[in-house]
Backbone bond lengths (Angstrom), bond angles and torsions (degrees), N, CA, C in turn:
res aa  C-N    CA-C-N  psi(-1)  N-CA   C-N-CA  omega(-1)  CA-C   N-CA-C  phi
1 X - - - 1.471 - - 1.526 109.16 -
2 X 1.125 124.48 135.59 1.482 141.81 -148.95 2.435 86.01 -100.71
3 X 1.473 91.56 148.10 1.660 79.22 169.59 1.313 115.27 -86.59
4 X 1.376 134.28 26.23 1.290 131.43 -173.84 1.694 85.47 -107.18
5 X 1.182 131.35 -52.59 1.509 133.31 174.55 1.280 113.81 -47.95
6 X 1.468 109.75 -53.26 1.728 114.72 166.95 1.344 116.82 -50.83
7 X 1.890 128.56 -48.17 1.550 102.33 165.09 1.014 144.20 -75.45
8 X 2.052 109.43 -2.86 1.060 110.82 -158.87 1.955 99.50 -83.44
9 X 1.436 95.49 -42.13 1.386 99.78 158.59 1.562 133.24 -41.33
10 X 0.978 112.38 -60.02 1.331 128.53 173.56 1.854 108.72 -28.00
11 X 1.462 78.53 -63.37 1.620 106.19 -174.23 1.937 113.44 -45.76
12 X 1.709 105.07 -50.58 0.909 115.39 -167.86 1.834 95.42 -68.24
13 X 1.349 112.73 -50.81 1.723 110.17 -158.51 1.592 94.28 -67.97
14 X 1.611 118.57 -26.78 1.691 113.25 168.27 1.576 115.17 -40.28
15 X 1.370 95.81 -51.22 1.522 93.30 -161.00 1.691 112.94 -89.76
16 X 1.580 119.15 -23.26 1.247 110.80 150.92 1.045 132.99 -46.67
17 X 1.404 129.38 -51.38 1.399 148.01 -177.02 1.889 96.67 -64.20
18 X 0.749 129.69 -38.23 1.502 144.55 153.63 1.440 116.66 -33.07
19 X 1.590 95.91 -78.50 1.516 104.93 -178.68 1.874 122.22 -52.95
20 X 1.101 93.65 -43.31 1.687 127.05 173.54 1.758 108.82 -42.67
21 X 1.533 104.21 -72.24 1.234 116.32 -177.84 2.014 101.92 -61.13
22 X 0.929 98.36 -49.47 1.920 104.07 173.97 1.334 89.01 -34.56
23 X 1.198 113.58 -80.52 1.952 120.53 -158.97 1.152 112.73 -48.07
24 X 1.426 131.68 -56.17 1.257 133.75 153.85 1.670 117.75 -42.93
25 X 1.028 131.96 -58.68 1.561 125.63 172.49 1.413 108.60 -38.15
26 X 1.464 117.87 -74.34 1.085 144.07 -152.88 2.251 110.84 -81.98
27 X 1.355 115.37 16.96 1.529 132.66 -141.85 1.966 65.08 -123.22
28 X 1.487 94.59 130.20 2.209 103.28 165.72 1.696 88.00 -72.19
C-alpha cells in the first residue's frame, strides 16, 4: 500500500467516524 492510499483512507474512516459520532450526538 502506497502512502497516498494510506491517507486517502485514513481520511475517509476520519470523516466517517465523524459523521457517525454527529448522528449519535445530534440523535433526541
Amino acid at each position: 500500500m502506497t502512502p497516498g492510499e494510506l491517507h486517502s483512507k485514513y481520511k475517509i474512516n476520519t470523516a466517517s467516524i465523524t459523521s457517525i459520532t454527529a448522528r449519535i450526538a445530534y440523535n433526541p
